[in-house]
N, C-alpha and C positions, 0 to 999 in steps of 0.2 A: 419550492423544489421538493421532490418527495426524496425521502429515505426507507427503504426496507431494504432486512436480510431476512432470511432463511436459515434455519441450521441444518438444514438438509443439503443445500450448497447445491442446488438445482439450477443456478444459472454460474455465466463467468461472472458478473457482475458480484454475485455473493462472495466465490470464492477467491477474488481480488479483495473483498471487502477482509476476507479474514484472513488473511496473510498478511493485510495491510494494521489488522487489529480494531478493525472502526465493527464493531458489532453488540455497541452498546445501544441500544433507542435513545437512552438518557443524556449520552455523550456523543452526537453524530458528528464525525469529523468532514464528510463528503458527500455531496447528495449522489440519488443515483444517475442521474443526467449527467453528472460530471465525471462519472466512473464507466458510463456508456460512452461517450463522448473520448476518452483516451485508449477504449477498448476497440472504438473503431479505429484510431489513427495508430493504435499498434497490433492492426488485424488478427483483436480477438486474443491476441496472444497473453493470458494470465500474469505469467513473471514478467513481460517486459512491462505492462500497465501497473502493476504492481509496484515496479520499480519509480517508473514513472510519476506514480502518485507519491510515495514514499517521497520522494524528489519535494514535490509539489508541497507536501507539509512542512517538511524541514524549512523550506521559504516562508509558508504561512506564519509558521511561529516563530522565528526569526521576526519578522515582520510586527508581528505583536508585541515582541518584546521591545522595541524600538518605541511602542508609544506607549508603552507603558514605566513605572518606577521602583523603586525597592526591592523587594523581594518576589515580586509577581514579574520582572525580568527572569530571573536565576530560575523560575520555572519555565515560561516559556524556551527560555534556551536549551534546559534537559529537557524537555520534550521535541524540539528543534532535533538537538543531537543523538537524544534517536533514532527519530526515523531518518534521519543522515547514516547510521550506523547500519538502518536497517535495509536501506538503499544498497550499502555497499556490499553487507552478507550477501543481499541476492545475486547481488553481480558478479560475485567470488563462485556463487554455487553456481549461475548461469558459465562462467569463464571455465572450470572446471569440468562443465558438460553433465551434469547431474542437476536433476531438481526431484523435489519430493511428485509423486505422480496423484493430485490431489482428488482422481477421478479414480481411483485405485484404494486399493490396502499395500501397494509396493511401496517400498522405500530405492529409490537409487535410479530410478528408469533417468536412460537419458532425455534430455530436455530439446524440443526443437524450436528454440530460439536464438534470434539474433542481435546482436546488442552493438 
């Protein structure tokens, strides 16, 4: 499965990637098939796939921590509770009718999304 970003943030697929925070090469959390793939089933739409994926790791690592022992649980789990944390910021900022306008230099533009 391939991974690239951009930091020019030229497609949605980049800038789902950096909202979501996976824009290491060294540390890839999601390929881009998998990121195209929830971007069609939430029509393109950035913060809901965003959210979506956000969702989708909190499971991941959850998941990992369950086959794993000691002190490499207690990590996966704050990384779990993150992106749990980070799911709900956006959902707060989507519910409130604001999102950052990532295709801009504005701050505040409302958001046309449906959650």
């Amino acid at each position: 499965m391939a991974w690239n970003y951009s930091v020019a943030q030229t497609s949605t697929k980049d800038k789902v990637r950096w909202i979501i925070g996976d824009t290491d090469n060294d540390r890839q959390l999601i390929s881009d098939e998998e990121i195209n793939a929830v971007l069609a089933r939430q029509s393109n739409n950035i913060v809901r796939s965003a959210i979506e994926i956000a969702e989708h790791l909190e499971a991941k690592f959850v998941r990992r921590a369950e086959s794993r022992s000691g002190d490499i649980i207690a990590d996966y789990l704050t990384v779990a509770g993150k992106y749990r944390d980070l799911a709900r910021r956006l959902k707060k900022k989507v519910t409130k009718g604001y999102w950052l306008d990532t295709t801009s230099s504005r701050d505040g533009d409302k958001a046309d999304v449906d959650i």
